[in-house]
C-alpha positions in Angstrom: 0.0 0.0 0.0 1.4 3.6 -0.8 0.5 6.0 1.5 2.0 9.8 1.1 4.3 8.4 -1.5 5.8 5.6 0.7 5.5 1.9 0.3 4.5 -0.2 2.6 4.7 -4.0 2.0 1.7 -5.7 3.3 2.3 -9.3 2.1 4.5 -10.8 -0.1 2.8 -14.4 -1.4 4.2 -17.1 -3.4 2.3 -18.5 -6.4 1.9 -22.0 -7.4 1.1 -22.5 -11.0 0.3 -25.3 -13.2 1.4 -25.7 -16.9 -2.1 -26.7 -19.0 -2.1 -26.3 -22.6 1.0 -23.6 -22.9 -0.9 -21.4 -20.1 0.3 -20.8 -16.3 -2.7 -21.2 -13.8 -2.5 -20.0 -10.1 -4.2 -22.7 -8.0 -2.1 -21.5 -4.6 -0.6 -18.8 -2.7 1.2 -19.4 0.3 1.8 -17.1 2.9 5.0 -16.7 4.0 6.8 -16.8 0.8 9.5 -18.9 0.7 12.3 -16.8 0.7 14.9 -15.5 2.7 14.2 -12.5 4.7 17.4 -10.1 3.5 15.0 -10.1 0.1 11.8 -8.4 1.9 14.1 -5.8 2.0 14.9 -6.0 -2.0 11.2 -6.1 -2.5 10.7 -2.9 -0.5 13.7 -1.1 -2.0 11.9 -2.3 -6.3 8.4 -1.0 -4.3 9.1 2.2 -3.2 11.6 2.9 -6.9 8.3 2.0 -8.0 6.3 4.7 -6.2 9.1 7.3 -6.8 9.8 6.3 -10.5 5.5 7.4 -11.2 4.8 9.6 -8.3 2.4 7.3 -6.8 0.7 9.3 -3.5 -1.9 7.0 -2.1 -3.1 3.8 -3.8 -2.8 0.1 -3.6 -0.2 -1.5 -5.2 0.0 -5.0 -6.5 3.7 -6.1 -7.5 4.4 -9.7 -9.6 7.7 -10.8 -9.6 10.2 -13.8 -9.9 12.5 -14.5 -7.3 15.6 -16.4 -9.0 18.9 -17.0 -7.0 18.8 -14.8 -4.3 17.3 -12.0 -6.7 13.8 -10.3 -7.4 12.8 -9.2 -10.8 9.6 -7.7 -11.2 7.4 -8.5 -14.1 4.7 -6.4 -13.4 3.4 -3.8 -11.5 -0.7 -1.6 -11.1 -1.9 0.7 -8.6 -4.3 -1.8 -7.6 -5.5 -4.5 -5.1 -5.0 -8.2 -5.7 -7.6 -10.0 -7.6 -9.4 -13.1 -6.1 -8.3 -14.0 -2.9 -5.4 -11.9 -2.3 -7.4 -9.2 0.1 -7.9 -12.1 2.0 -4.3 -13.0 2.4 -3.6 -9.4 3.4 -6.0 -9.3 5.7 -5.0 -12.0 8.4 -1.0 -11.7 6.8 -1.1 -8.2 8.4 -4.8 -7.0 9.5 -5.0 -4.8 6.9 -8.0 -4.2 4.8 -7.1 -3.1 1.6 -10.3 -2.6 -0.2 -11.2 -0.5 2.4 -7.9 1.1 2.2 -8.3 2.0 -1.4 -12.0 3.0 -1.6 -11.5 5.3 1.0 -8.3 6.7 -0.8 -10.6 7.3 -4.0 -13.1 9.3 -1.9 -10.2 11.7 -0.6 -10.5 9.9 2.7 -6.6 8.4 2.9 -5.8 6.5 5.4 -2.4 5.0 6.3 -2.2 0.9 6.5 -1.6 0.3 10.1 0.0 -3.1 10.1 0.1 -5.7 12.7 1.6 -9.0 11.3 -0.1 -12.1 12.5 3.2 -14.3 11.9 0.2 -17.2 10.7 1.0 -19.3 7.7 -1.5 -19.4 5.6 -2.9 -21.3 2.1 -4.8 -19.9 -0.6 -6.5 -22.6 -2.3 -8.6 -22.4 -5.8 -10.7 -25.2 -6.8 -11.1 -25.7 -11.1 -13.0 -27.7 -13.4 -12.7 -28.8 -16.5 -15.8 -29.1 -18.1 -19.3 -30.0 -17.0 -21.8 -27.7 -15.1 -21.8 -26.4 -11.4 -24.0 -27.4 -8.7 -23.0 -26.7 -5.5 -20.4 -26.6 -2.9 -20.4 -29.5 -0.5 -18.9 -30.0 3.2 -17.5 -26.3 3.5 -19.6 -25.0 5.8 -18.6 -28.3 8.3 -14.9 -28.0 7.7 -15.3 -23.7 8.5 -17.3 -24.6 11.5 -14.4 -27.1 12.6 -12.3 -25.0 12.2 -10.4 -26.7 9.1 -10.6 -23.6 6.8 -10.7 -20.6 7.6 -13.0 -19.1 4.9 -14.0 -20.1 1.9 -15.6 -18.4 -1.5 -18.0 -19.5 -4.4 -16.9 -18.1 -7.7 -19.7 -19.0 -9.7 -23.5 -19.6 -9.4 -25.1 -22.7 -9.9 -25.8 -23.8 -13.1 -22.5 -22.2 -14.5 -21.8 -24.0 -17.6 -17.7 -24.5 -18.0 -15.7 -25.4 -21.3 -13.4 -29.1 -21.6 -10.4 -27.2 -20.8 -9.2 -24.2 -18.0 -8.4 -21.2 -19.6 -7.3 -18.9 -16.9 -8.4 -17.5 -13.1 -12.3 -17.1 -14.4 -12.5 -21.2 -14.8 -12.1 -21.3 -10.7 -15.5 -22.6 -8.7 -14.1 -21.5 -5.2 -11.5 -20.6 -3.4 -10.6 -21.3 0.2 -8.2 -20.6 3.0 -6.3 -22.5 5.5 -4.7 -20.6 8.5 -2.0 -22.2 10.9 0.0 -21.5 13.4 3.1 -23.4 12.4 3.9 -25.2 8.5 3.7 -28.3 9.7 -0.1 -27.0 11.4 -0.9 -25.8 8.1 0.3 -29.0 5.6 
């Protein structure tokens, strides 16, 4: 999130992706990423360039990178929040709500993001399909009240008709989330 023209890093996820038919599909983000911590601090250093390099004031900022041998290179970068799940991850990463954040920045009403890191390790799951038409979600509600998954999403409404193959994020049916205390809690 930028805030006066300073960045302030929020959560930093690591994707999982999938090869299907030449394309790259998300199905996970894990919170923490695995990384060492000496490259938060290369990730701030690319955000706030960033935020300099386009005089960003107050705005959310999603940044996509790959992390290769120690290094960071960042692939792209909007002043906007995270599509699907990521407010989610944000939220209990740090206790921030970001679409707050950035509704009230549009109305003239900035805020600053007043971070308080949970230290939790959590899953972002997506659920696909390849062909066929959706029903209904089944067992979510028992495994949130159990306290199995944290929260969980429905994508699309019943009787959604999908195509043979996944062609990108919009073929997802849900999306849940696991939070833990420990990685060996959360696998």
């Amino acid at each position: 999130y930028v805030h006066n023209g300073k960045a302030h890093i929020l959560c930093v996820s690591e994707s999982e992706k999938t090869l299907d038919d030449e394309k790259f599909i998300i199905f996970r983000s894990t919170v923490p990423a695995g990384i060492e911590d000496n490259v938060y601090d290369d990730i701030k250093d690319a955000a706030q360039k960033i935020v300099d390099a386009f005089s960003l004031k107050t705005c959310p900022m999603l940044m996509q990178m790959l992390y290769r041998k120690g290094k960071i290179y960042v692939i792209e970068f909007s002043a906007r929040t995270g599509g699907g799940l990521k407010f989610q991850l944000v939220k209990e990463n740090a206790g921030v709500d970001i679409i707050d954040l950035a509704i009230d920045a549009s109305l003239g009403q900035a805020k600053a993001a007043e971070p308080k890191y949970t230290h939790k390790f959590i899953i972002n799951e997506f659920i696909y399909t390849k062909g066929g038409i959706y029903d209904r979600l089944d067992g979510f509600d028992e495994l949130q009240k159990d306290g199995v998954i944290d929260v969980y999403y429905a994508f699309k409404e019943s009787g959604t008709d999908f195509s043979p193959e996944i062609r990108s994020s919009g073929d997802r049916i849900a999306g849940f989330n696991i939070v833990a205390d420990s990685y060996e809690e959360l696998i």
